[in-house]
N, C-alpha and C positions, 0 to 999 in steps of 0.2 A: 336437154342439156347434153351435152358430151361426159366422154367417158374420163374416170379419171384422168387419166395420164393426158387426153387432151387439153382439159379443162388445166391442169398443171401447166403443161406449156404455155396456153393462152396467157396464162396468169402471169408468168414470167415474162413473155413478151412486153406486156405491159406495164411490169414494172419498173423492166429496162428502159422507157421512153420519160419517168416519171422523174421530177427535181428532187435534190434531196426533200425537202418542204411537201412535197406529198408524198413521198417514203413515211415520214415521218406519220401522217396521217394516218398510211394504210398501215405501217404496223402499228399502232394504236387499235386501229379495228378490227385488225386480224386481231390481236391483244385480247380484247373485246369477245370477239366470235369466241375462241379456245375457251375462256372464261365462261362464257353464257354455256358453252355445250358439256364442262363440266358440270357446271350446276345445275344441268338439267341431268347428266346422269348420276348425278348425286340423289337429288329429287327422287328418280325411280328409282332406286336403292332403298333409298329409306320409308318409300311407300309398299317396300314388302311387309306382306303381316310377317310377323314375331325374330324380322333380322336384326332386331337391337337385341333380342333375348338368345336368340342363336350367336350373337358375335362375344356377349358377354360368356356365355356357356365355351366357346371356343377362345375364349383368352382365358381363361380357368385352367383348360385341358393346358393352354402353354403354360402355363404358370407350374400343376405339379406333371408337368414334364406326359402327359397322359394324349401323346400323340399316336399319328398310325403313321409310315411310313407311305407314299404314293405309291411308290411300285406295287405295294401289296394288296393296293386294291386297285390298280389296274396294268394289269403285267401285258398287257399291249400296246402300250405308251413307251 
């Protein structure tokens, strides 16, 4: 396959020769794709062990205010 940036021109090429009635198709599919690859990274998300109990623990902390600042733990960012 090509590299990004080709594969993007390619694409556009093609979509430029396309009727409105199959625009209409491919953004449905593209629609489709963004959707499936979300919920697939959702999926691996929630197949970490104990990140429902870490996100719970971490809305607690926002809740009574019992944050750290980023820069302070990483002052080369």
């Amino acid at each position: 396959m090509a590299n990004t940036s080709e594969a993007h021109e390619q694409i556009y090429r093609y979509v430029e020769q396309l009727s409105q009635e199959r625009l209409a198709v491919v953004l449905d599919f593209l629609s489709y794709l963004v959707e499936r690859e979300s919920n697939d990274a959702t999926a691996e998300l929630l197949a970490l062990p104990n990140l429902s109990a870490e996100l719970e623990i971490a809305e607690q902390q926002v809740v009574i205010e019992e944050l750290v600042d980023w820069r302070a733990l990483r002052s080369d960012v």
